[in-house]
C-alpha positions as CSV (number, residue, x, y, z in Angstrom):
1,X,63.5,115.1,109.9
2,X,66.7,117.0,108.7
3,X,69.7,115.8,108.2
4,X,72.8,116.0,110.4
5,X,74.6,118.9,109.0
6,X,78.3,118.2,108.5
7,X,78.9,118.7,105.0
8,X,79.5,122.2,103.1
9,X,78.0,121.2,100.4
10,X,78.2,122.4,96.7
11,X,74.9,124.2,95.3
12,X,75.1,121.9,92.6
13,X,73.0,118.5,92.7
14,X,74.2,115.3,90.5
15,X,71.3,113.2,89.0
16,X,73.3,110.8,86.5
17,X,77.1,110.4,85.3
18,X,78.9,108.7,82.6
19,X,82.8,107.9,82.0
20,X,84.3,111.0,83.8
21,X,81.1,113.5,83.5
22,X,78.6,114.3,85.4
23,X,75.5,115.6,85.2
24,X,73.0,117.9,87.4
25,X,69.2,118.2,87.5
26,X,69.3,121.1,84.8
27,X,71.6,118.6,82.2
28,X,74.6,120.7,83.0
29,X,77.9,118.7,81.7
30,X,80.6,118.7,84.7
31,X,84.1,117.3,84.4
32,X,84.9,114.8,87.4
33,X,88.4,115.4,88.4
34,X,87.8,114.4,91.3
35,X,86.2,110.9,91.5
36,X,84.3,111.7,95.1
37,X,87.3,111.1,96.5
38,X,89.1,108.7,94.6
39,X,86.2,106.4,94.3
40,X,85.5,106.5,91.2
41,X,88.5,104.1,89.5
42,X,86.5,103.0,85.7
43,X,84.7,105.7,85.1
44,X,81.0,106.7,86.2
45,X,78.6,104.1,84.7
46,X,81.2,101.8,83.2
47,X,79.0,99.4,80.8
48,X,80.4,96.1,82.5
49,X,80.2,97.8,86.2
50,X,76.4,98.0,85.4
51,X,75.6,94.8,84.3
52,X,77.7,92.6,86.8
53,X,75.7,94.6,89.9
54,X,72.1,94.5,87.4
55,X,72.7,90.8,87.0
56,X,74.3,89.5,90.5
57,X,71.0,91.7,92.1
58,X,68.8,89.5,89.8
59,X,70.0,86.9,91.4
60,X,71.1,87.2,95.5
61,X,72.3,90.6,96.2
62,X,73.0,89.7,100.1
63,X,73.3,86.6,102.6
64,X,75.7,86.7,105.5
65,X,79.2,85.5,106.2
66,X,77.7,82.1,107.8
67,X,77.3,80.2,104.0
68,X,79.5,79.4,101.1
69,X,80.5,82.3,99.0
70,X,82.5,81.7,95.9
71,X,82.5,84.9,94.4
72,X,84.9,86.2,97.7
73,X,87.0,83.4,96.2
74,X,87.4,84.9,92.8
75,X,87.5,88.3,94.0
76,X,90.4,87.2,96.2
77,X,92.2,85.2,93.6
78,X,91.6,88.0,90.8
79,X,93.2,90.4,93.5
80,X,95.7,88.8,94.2
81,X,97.0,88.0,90.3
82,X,96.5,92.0,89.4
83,X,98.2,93.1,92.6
84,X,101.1,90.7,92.4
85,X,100.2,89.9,95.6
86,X,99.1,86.4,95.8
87,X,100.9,84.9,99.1
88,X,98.1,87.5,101.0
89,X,95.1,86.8,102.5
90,X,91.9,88.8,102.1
91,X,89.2,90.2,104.6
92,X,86.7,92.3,102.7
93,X,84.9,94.8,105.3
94,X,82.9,98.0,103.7
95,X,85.3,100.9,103.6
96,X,88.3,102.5,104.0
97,X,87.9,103.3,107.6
98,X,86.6,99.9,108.5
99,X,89.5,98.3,106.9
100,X,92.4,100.4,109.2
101,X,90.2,99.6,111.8
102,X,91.1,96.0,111.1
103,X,94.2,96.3,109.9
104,X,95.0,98.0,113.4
105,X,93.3,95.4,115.5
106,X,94.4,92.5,113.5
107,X,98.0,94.5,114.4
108,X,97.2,94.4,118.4
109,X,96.1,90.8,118.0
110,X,99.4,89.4,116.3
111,X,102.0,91.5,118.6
112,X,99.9,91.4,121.7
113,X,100.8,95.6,122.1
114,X,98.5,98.4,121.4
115,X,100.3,101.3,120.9
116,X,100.6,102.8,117.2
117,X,102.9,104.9,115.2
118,X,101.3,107.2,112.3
119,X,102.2,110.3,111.0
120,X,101.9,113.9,110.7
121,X,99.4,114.8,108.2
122,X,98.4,111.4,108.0
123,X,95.1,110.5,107.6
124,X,93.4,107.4,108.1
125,X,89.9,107.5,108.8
126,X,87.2,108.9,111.3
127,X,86.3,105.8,114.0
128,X,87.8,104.7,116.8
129,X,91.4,103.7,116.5
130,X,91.4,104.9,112.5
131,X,90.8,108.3,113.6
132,X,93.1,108.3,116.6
133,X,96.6,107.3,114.2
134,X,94.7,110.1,111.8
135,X,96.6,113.7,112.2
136,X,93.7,116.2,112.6
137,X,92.7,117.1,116.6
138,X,89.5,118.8,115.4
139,X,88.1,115.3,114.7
140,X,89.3,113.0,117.2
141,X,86.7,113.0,120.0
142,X,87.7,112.1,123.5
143,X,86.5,108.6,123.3
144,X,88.9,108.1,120.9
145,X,91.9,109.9,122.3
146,X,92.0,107.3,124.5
147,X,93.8,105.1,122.1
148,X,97.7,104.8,122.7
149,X,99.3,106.9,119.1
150,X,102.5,108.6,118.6
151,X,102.6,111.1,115.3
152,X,106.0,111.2,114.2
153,X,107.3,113.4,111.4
154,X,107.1,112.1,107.9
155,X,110.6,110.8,106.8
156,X,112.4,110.3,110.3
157,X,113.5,107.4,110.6
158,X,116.2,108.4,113.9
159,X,113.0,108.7,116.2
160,X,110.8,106.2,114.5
161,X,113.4,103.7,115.4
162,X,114.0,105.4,119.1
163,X,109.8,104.5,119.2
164,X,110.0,100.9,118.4
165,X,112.9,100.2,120.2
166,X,110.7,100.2,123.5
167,X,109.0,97.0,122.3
168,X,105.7,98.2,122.9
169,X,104.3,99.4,119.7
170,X,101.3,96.9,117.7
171,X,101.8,99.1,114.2
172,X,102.8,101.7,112.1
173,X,100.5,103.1,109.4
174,X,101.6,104.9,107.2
175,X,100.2,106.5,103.8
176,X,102.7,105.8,101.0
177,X,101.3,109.3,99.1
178,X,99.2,111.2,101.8
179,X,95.7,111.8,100.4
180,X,93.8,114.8,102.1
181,X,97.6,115.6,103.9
182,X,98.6,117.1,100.9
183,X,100.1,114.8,98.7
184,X,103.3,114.9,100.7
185,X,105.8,111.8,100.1
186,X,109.2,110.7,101.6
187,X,112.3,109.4,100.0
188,X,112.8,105.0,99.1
189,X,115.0,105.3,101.7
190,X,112.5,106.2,104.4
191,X,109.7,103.9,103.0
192,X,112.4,100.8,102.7
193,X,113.8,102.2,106.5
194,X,110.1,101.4,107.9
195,X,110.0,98.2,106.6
196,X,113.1,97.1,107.7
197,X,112.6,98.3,111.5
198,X,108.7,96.9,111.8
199,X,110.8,93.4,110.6
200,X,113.7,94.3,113.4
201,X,111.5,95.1,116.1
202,X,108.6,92.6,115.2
203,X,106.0,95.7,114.5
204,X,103.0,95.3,112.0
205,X,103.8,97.5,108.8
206,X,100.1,98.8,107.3
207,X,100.7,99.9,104.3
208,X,97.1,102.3,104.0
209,X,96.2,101.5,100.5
210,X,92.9,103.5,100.5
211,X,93.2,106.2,98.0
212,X,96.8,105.2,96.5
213,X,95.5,101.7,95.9
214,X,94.0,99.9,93.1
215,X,96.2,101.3,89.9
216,X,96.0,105.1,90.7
217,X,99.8,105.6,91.1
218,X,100.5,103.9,88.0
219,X,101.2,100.3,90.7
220,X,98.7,98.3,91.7
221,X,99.4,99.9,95.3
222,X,101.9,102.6,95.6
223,X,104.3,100.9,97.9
224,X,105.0,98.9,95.2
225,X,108.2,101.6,93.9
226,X,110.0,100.6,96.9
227,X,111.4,97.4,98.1
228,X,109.1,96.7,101.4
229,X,106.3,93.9,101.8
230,X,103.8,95.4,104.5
231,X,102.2,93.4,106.7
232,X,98.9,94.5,106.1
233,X,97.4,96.7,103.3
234,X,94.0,98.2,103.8
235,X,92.1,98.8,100.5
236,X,88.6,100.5,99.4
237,X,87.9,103.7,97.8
238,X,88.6,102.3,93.9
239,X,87.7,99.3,94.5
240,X,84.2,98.6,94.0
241,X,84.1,102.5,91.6
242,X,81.5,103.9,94.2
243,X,79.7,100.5,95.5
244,X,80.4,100.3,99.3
245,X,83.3,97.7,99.8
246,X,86.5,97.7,101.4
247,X,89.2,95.2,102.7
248,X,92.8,94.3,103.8
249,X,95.7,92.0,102.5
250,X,97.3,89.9,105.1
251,X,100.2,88.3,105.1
252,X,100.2,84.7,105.9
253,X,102.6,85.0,108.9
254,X,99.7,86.6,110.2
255,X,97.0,83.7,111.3
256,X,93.6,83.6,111.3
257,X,91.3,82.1,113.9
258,X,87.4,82.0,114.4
259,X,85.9,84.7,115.3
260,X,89.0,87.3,114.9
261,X,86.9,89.4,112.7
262,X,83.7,89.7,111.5
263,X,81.3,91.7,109.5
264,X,77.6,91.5,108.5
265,X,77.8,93.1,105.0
266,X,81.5,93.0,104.2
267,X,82.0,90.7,101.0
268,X,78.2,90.5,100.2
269,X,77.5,89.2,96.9
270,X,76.6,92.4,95.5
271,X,79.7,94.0,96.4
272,X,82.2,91.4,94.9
273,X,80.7,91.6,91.9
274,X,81.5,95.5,92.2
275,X,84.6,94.9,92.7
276,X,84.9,92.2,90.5
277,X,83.7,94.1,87.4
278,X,86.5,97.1,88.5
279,X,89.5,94.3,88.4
280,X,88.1,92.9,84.7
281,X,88.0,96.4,83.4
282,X,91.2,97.4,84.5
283,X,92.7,94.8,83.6
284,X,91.2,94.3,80.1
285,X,91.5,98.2,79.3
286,X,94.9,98.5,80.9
287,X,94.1,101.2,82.7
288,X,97.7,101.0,84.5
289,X,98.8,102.0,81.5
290,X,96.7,104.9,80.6
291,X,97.4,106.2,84.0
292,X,101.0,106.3,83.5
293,X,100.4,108.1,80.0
294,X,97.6,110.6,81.2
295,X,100.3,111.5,84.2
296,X,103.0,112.2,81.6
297,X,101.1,114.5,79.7
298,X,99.4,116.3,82.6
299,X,102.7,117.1,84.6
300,X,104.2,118.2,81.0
301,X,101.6,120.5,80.1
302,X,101.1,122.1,84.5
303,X,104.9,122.5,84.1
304,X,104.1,125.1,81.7
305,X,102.2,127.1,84.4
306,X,104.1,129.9,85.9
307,X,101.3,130.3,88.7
308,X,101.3,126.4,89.9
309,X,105.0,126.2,92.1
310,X,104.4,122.7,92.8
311,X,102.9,119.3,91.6
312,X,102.7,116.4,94.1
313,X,102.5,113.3,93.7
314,X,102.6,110.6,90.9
315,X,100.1,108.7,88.4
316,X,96.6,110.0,88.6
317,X,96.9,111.0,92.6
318,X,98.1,114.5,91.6
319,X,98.5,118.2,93.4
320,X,99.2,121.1,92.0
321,X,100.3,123.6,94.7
322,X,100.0,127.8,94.2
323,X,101.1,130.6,97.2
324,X,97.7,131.4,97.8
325,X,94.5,130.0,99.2
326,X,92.7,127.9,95.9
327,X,89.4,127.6,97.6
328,X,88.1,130.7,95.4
329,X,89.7,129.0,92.4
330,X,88.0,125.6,92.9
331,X,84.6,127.6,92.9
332,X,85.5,129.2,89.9
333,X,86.1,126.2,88.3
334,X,83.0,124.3,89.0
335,X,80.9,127.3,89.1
336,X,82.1,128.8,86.0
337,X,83.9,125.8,84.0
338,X,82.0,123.0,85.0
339,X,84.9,121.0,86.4
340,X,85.2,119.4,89.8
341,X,88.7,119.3,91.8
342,X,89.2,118.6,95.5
343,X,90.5,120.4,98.2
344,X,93.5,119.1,101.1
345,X,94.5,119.8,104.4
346,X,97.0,122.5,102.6
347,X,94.9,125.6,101.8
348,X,97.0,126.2,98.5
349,X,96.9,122.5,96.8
350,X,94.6,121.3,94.4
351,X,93.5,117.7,94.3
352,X,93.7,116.0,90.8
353,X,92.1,112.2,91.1
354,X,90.5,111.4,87.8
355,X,88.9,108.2,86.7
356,X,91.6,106.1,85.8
357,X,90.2,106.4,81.7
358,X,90.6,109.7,81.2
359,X,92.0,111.4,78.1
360,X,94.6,113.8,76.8
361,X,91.3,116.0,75.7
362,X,89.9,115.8,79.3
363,X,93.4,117.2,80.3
364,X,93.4,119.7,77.5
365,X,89.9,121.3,78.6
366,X,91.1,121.4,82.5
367,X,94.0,123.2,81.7
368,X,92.4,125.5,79.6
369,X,90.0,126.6,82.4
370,X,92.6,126.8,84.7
371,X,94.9,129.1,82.5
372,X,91.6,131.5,82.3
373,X,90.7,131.3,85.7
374,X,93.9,132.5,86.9
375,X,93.7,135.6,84.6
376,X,90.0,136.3,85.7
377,X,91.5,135.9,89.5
378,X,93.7,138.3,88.4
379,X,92.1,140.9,87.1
């Protein structure tokens, strides 16, 4: 059997990784500035990672949602003290698509509508509702278009509030920093706008806390720099630092009943304790703080850069943007300097998301490459 071929893929395969390297079958040294996607929030490996999943495994890696689980409990309490977010409720699910799809039916549920508000270059995920509110017509499938969604233009307010004056509208979703959009983000007074029309016109405001979430910002959650309190916040990417877990905050006005939603593997033993470990190690290595540092120092030193015309966004979500296509440049820097970046809906941006404990020298050797890459592009 072959696989299912949907990926480009890289000629380069990964066999172990530690901190914010990685390492192929040949023992080839790579720089992860990437984090496959953001996942990777302690560093590959992280000593404590390892042994809270080695010893919870020892013990009862799995039983379903129908017993007593206290380690949801403390992941739900630990949550809530880091976040600042302690009046929410948790439902863990699996992932970051999983988690809008609850956050969007939980929505539907608690307004009794079904129509959504996203926007353009939004992206959310790639099922059902997720992928319908998610701005990309090359992978919504018909099934899906089926799904009432209006994309409005990042940063109007005049017709977002046109949209929810008709009363019939479950959510809006919105990205606070857009992830594979392009790093695009509007003004306080937009973000604090949305909030304050969801609250006027009785709308769900899901704050999609996927990539932006979980310290990479330099916030716990990047809606945190404005004055808003969403609804619902849908996490997963940094949270369990590559184990498979996911989940949204709600907010208590929001009530739960039996049998509202459900999941067979969401909040498994194993996966709290993932996620566990990633809240202690944040937490004790205030990595908050390094991200705030690390940001500093990166956006000093790209400033510098007379090729790179832009850099997006803030903390460790960063983009630097150039007036040409960089998808030769990425391939010269992970073919030639051993460093990963990503890629973004915008042909000409460069994805920057790091483990949250990188260095200054980890910045130092990525700029380096990237000022000799440029010249060999050149040339």
């Amino acid at each position: 059997m072959n696989l299912f071929n949907v990926y480009p893929l890289f000629e380069i395969t990964p066999v172990k990784a530690k901190d914010v390297f990685v390492y192929d079958k040949f023992g080839k040294e790579y720089l992860d500035l990437y984090g496959g996607h953001a996942v990777i929030s302690i560093g590959h490996s992280h000593p404590e990672y390892v042994k809270s999943i080695t010893e919870q495994v020892k013990k009862i890696g799995f039983y379903s949602n129908s017993i007593q689980n206290p380690i949801q409990e403390e992941l739900a309490k630990k949550l809530g003290t880091l976040s600042g977010c302690k009046e929410y409720e948790l439902f863990l699910c699996n992932s970051g698509a999983e988690a809008n799809e609850n956050a969007l039916k939980l929505a539907s549920f608690h307004t009794n509508n079904k129509k959504v508000i996203a926007f353009k270059n939004s992206f959310h995920g790639r099922t059902s509702a997720a992928v319908a509110a998610t701005d990309n017509p090359k992978i919504i499938a018909p099934i899906n278009a089926q799904q009432e969604v209006e994309i409005l233009a990042l940063g109007d307010l005049e017709s977002l509030e046109k949209s929810l004056a008709k009363n019939d509208v479950c959510a809006v979703i919105i990205e606070c920093i857009q992830g594979v959009g392009g790093l695009d983000e509007s003004t306080t007074d937009f973000y604090e706008g949305v909030n304050e029309l969801c609250k006027k016109h009785n709308t769900c405001f899901i704050a999609d806390e996927v990539q932006s979430g979980y310290g990479r910002t330099g916030n716990f959650f990047a809606f945190q720099k404005y004055n808003v309190k969403p609804d619902i916040i849908s996490i997963a990417k940094g949270m369990g630092n590559g184990f498979p877990i996911g989940g949204i905050l709600i907010h208590p006005k929001i009530k739960a009943s039996y049998g509202l939603l459900g999941t067979t593997f969401g909040g498994n033993h194993l996966a709290c304790a993932a996620g566990l470990s990633v809240l202690n190690v944040i937490e004790n290595e205030n990595l908050m703080g390094n991200v705030n540092f690390i940001s500093e120092y990166f956006i000093r030193i790209a400033e510098t850069i007379p090729q790179i015309k832009n850099i997006k966004g803030r903390g460790l979500m960063l983009g630097l943007e150039f007036d040409f296509p960089i998808a030769e440049l990425r391939k010269k820097l992970i073919y030639d300097y051993q460093i990963f970046t990503g890629s973004a809906k915008n042909p000409n941006l460069i994805r920057i998301l790091p483990p949250l404990t990188i260095r200054k020298e980890h910045i130092n050797q990525f700029f380096e490459a990237l000022v000799n890459a440029l010249k060999e592009l050149n040339t």
